[in-house]
C-alpha positions in Angstrom: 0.0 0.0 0.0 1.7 3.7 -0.7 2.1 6.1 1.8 0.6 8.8 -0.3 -2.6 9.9 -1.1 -3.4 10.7 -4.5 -4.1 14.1 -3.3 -0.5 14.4 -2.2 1.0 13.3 -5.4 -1.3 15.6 -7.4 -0.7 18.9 -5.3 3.6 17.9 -5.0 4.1 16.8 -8.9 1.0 18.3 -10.9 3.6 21.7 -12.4 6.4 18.6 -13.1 4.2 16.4 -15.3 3.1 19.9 -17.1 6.3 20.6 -18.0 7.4 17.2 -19.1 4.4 16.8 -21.0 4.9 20.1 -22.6 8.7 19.6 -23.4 7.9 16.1 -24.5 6.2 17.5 -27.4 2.8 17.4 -26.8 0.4 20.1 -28.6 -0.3 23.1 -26.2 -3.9 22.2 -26.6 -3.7 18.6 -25.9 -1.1 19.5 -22.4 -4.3 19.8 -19.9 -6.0 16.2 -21.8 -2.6 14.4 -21.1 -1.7 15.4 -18.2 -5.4 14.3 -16.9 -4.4 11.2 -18.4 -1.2 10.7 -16.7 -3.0 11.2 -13.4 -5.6 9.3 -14.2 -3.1 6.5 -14.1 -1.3 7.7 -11.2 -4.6 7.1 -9.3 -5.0 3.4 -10.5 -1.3 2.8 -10.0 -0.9 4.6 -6.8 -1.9 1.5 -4.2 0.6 -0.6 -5.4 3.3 2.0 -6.0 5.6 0.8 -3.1 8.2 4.0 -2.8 11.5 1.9 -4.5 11.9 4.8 -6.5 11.2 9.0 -6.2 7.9 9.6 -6.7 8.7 11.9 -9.8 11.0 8.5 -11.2 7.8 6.7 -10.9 5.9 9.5 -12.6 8.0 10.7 -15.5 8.0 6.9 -16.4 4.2 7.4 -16.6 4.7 10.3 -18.0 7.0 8.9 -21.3 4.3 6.2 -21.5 1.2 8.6 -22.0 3.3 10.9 -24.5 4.1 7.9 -26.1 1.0 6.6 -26.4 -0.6 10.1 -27.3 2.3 10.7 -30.2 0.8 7.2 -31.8 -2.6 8.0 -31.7 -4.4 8.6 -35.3 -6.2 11.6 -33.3 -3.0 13.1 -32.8 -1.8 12.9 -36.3 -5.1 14.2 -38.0 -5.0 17.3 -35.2 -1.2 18.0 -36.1 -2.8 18.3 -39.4 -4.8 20.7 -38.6 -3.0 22.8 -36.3 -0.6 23.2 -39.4 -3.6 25.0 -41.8 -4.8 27.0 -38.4 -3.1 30.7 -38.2 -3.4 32.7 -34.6 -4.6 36.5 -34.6 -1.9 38.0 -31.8 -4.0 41.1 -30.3 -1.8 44.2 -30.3 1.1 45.4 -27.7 1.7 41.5 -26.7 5.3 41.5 -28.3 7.2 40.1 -25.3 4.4 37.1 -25.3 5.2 36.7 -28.8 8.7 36.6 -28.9 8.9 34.0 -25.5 6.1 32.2 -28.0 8.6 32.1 -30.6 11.4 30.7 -28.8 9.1 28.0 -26.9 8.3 27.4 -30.6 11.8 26.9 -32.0 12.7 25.1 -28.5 9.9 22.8 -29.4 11.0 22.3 -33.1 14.4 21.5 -32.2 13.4 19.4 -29.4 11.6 17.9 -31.6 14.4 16.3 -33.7 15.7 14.3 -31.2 14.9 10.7 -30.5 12.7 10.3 -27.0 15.5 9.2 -25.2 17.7 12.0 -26.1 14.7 14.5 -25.8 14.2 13.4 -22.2 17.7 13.7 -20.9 18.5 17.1 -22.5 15.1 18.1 -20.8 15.8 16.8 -17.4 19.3 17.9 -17.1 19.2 21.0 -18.7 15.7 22.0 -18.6 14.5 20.7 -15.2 18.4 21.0 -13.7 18.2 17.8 -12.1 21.2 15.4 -11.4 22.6 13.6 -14.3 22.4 10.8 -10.8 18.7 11.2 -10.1 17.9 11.6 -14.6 19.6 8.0 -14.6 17.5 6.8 -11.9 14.5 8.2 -13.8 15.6 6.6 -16.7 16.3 3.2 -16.2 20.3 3.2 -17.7 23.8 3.7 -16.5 25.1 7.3 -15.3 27.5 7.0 -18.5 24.7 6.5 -20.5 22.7 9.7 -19.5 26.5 11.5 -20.2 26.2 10.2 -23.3 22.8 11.2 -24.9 23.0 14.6 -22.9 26.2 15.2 -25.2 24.6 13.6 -28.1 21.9 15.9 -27.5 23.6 19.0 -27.2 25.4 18.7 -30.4 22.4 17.7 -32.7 20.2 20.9 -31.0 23.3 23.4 -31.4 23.4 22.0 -35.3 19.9 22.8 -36.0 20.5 25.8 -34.4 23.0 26.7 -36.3 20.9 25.9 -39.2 18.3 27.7 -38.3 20.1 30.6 -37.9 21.7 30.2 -41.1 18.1 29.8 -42.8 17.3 33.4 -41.1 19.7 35.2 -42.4 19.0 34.1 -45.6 15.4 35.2 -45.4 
């Protein structure tokens, strides 16, 4: 039996599953769905969750498995569509929104590139600031290991960025 109470969990973790499932690449209107999702599961899972691990171990593992799941989904594809052929009226004045829009944009895009493994190191370590200790806990492989996709990562996001930058200029 846990020692928590689902109310506990929610309360302590609801702002971390947000921000994994936002960095993980869900759509900004799908975030609110998926995390529901996520703790829907947390609830079901929660008796038997016997504390081996940190709670937010145990729930960004929940976590990767809902975004997975969501990523596969034909509803997801057909709304990606969509979203595309959609453009956004940006009232007046709300430059600074817009630009901090833009780069969680082009953060998103060039998350986007990297496998899910990569993705969720360079967005522990570096986004969250956690441990590259507590990121290998979280995900199930060798310190060394985290090392290695965190530098892997790193390189493939500064060469897009690069690119990017590249594509500006020329624009």
């Amino acid at each position: 039996m846990s020692a928590w109470s689902f109310e506990e969990v929610y309360r302590d973790n609801v702002r971390f599953v947000w921000r994994q499932v936002r960095r993980l690449g869900v759509n900004e209107s799908d975030v609110e769905d998926v995390c529901q999702l996520v703790f829907e599961v947390v609830h079901r899972q929660l008796p038997a969750f016997r504390g081996d691990a940190k709670v937010t171990t145990w729930l960004f593992a929940i976590v990767m498995r809902v975004v997975s799941d969501y990523r596969r989904s034909a509803y997801q594809r057909r709304r990606q569509d969509h979203d595309e052929e959609t453009d956004i009226a940006i009232p007046a004045g709300q430059e600074l929104d817009l630009e901090r829009g833009q780069a969680r944009a082009l953060l998103d895009r060039l998350l986007a590139q990297l496998d899910d493994e990569k993705r969720a190191t360079f967005i522990l370590c570096e986004l969250e600031g956690l441990e590259v200790k507590t990121v290998a806990e979280m995900m199930g492989c060798p310190v060394q290991t985290v090392y290695s996709r965190l530098r892997a990562a790193r390189e493939r996001l500064e060469a897009s960025a690069r690119r990017f930058r590249v594509t500006e200029k020329a624009s």
